[in-house]
C-alpha positions, 0 to 999 in steps of 0.5 A: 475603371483601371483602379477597379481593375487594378484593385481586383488584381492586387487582391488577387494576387494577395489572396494567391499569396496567403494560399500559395505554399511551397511543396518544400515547406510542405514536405518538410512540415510532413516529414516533422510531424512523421518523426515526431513520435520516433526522432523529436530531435530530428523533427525539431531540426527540420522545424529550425531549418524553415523559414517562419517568415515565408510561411502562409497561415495554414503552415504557420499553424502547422508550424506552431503545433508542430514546434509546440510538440517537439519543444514539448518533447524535449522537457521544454516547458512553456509558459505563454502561448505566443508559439502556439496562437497561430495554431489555436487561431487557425485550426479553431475553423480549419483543420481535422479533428486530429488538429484540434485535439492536439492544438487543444492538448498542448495549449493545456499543456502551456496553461498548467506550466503557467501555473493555471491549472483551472484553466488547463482543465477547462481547455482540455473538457473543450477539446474532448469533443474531438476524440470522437472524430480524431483517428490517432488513438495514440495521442486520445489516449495520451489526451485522456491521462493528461485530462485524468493526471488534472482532475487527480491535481483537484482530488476529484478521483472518480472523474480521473478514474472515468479519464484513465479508463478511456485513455485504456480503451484508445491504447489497446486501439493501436496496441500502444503499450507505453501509453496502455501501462500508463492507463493501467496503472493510473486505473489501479491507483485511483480504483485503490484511492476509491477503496476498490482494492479487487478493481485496483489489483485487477487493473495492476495485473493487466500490466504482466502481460505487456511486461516485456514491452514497457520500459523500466520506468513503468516497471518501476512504478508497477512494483512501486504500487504491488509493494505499496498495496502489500503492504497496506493489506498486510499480506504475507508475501511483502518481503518475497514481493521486495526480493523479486523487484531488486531481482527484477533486472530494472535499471537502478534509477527506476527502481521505486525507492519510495516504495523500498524507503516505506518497506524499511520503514514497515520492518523497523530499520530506520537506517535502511529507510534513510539511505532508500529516501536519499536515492530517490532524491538523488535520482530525481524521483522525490525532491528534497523538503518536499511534502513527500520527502518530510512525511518520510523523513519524520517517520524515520526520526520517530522510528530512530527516537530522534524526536527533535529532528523529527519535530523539525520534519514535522514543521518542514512539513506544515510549511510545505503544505501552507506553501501549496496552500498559497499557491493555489491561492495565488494562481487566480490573478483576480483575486487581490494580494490583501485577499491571498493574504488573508485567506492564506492567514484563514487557512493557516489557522483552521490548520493548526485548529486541526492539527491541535483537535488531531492531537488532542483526539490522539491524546484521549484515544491513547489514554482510553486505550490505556484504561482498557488494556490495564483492564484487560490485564487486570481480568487476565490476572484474576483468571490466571489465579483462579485457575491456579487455585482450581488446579491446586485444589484438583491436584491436592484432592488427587493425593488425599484420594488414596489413589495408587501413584508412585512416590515418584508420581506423588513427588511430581504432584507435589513439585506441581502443588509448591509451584502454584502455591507460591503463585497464590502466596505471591499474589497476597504479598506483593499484588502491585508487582504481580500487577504489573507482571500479569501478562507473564504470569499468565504464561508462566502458569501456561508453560508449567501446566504444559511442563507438568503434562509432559513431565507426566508423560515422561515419568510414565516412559520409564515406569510403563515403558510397553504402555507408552510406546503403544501410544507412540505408535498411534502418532501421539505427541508427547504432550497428548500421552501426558493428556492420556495419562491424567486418567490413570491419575484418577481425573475423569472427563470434567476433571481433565476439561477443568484442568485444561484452559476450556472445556471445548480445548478438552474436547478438542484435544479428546476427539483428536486422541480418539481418531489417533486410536481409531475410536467412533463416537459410538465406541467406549469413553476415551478414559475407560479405553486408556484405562483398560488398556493400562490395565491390559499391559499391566498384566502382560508385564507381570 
């Protein structure tokens, strides 16, 4: 009977132990987890001070969660689970809602460092149950980027996206502006990556109004998105976006030199591009033979004409990408070496097969493109000449029309007539070098009818001075009064239409010369205006 009693006693006692806490233990973790967000150093010293050994399971979990965080918090990465066992052991039964989430997060946290991304992921769906009940909206919006960054790892955007968007939602909760802007502007890339371009600029501009409540980090990768989307849309104001973020105040080590080093790129300066990926590697924001960095530095040496450095970028490249290949690969332990071999060896070779097929493909579109383009040279080339014909004919047929022209005017035509002549003699004598010149014969022609026009215009200056200032009074160019003048030269309406490139550009030009004079459409025909009103200042010359 006394060893019953005794026996009972004794499990007392131990059960009063495992319970018993000291108020100091208490108060010291209280304190920890308090300074935790404010002063990690100061809470991780408190947790160096305590004595493990004294404490009982409920502060071992505590504890565990607590140094978990702080070591967390120092950059600190921990690759075994050893810390935090206490803490996923006790809370799975014990604790609230905040506990579970946390203890949840930060095991994830300790699988990604182990390289088990899966496993990470899997541990963070578990624990997304406790964001319902979990009353610290910080760290749930925390939980869900981190549940966002690793279904972006697996490329599955929109379950990312659908993360980002929570993780939004319990920031503005507690007006927690760190983790806002870390929402927004993971909502803004992956609504880009999906193709919403109007959702992926919605979401960067909510950035604006917190500006002056987010660090400089942010503020970097803000401009780093608004430059990067510039300028794959092509807009305008991409050099005025660059200016204002080098203006922007932010400190050297944040501003987004990847973004600074594909603006170079994009304007053709290979030597800036080069010095703006180098500062990002010195500041730690890309690492050096990364897949990043390669891709960068292949564009560089192929915008310089370095193709032989550019090639060994392009092969540094395909070595990175067959060195994250295996690593995904190799994370899962159950799979056998001979296996990751195998497979890595698989997939090395669909790789080249696809990079040969790309070229392959790129090689014919280029030729295609090639054939289409000399065609379209080939059809501009027989509209230049057929136009010059047309006007070498229109222009003959003017003077052997007995129109009255001054031998000035009739020098001008004439002059105008050689030109185009030697066009046309060109064309039959040497038709392989006109080939190859299309394009600038075409704008040659073009330069010397509107050369022809204003030369037109001039020569009337001086002849019918009082004429042609009329006309300047009414705002028109020097090139609209040669455009006026044609009718005096005896062209009608369809001739001038024929003159120029089209018929609708005459009209154009017609109706514009017409509201210059005030004239209705219901009011005379522009020539018979032009005319009577040369004739008109003929005679009030003589």
């Amino acid at each position: 009977m006394k060893k019953i009693h005794l026996f009972i006693l004794a499990f007392i006692l131990l059960a009063a132990s495992c319970q018993r806490s000291s108020s100091g233990v208490d108060e010291a973790l209280s304190e920890a987890a308090a300074l935790m967000e404010g002063n990690h150093e100061q809470a991780y010293t408190i947790l160096e001070s305590l004595d493990t050994v004294t404490l009982n399971r409920r502060e071992a979990a505590r504890y565990s969660l607590l140094k978990s965080m702080a070591l967390d918090k120092k950059y600190i990465d921990l690759t075994t689970d050893s810390l935090i066992a206490p803490a996923v052991k006790y809370f799975a039964r014990h604790g609230s809602a905040d506990d579970k989430l946390k203890t949840a997060y930060y095991h994830a946290r300790i699988l990604e460092n182990a390289g088990e991304s899966d496993a990470a992921l899997d541990m963070i769906i578990r624990g997304e149950q406790f964001t319902k009940k979990a009353k610290d909206h910080l760290f749930a919006g925390r939980y869900y980027i981190k549940k966002s960054q690793l279904y972006s790892d697996k490329f599955e955007w929109d379950k990312a996206l659908n993360a980002s968007l929570a993780a939004e939602q319990h920031s503005r909760m507690v007006d927690d502006y760190r983790g806002l802007a870390t929402a927004l502007l993971s909502c803004s890339s992956k609504y880009r990556i999906l193709n919403e371009k109007d959702s992926a600029y919605f979401y960067l501009a909510q950035i604006e109004p917190v500006w002056d409540k987010i660090n400089d980090y942010r503020k970097g990768q803000y401009y780093r998105l608004l430059l990067t989307y510039s300028m794959l849309d092509g807009k305008p104001d991409v050099d005025s976006i660059y200016s204002e973020c080098l203006s922007s105040g932010i400190s050297p080590a944040n501003q987004p030199y990847i973004a600074y080093t594909d603006y170079h790129i994009s304007k053709g300066d290979p030597e800036a591009a080069l010095e703006a990926l180098n500062t990002s590697v010195s500041y730690g924001q890309e690492v050096f033979g990364s897949k990043e960095y390669e891709h960068r530095h292949y564009m560089i040496d192929s915008l310089s004409g370095d193709y032989q450095n550019a090639m060994v970028s392009m092969s540094r490249l395909l070595s990175e990408r067959d060195k994250y290949e295996s690593s995904i690969l190799s994370s899962d332990a159950r799979i056998l070496e001979e296996r990751i071999i195998a497979t890595r060896n698989e997939v090395a070779a669909t790789y080249r097969f696809w990079i040969t097929t790309f070229f392959f493909i790129l090689l014919t579109l280029t030729a295609f493109l090639v054939i289409i383009q000399q065609g379209k040279r080939q059809h501009q080339m027989h509209r230049a000449l057929q136009e010059a014909r047309k006007e070498k004919l229109e222009l003959e047929k003017l003077l052997e029309s007995g129109t009255q022209i001054s031998e000035e005017m009739a020098e001008l035509l004439s002059d105008r007539i050689k030109a185009l002549n030697d066009v046309l003699i060109g064309r039959m004598t040497d038709s392989q070098r006109l080939a190859r010149h299309s394009r600038s014969t075409i704008d040659s022609l073009v330069e010397d009818r509107d050369g022809f026009i204003i030369s037109l215009a001039m020569q009337y200056s001086l002849s019918h001075p009082d004429f042609v200032r009329f006309l300047k009074k009414h705002d028109l160019t020097t090139w609209e009064i040669g455009f006026c003048c044609l009718y005096l030269l005896g062209l009608n309406g369809k001739d001038i239409a024929g003159y120029v490139f089209s018929s609708n550009n005459a009209y154009n030009y017609s109706s514009l010369i017409r509201q210059k004079f005030g004239l209705s459409k219901f009011d005379t025909t522009l020539s018979k205006y032009i005319r009577t009103l040369f004739e008109q200042y003929q005679c009030m010359s003589k």
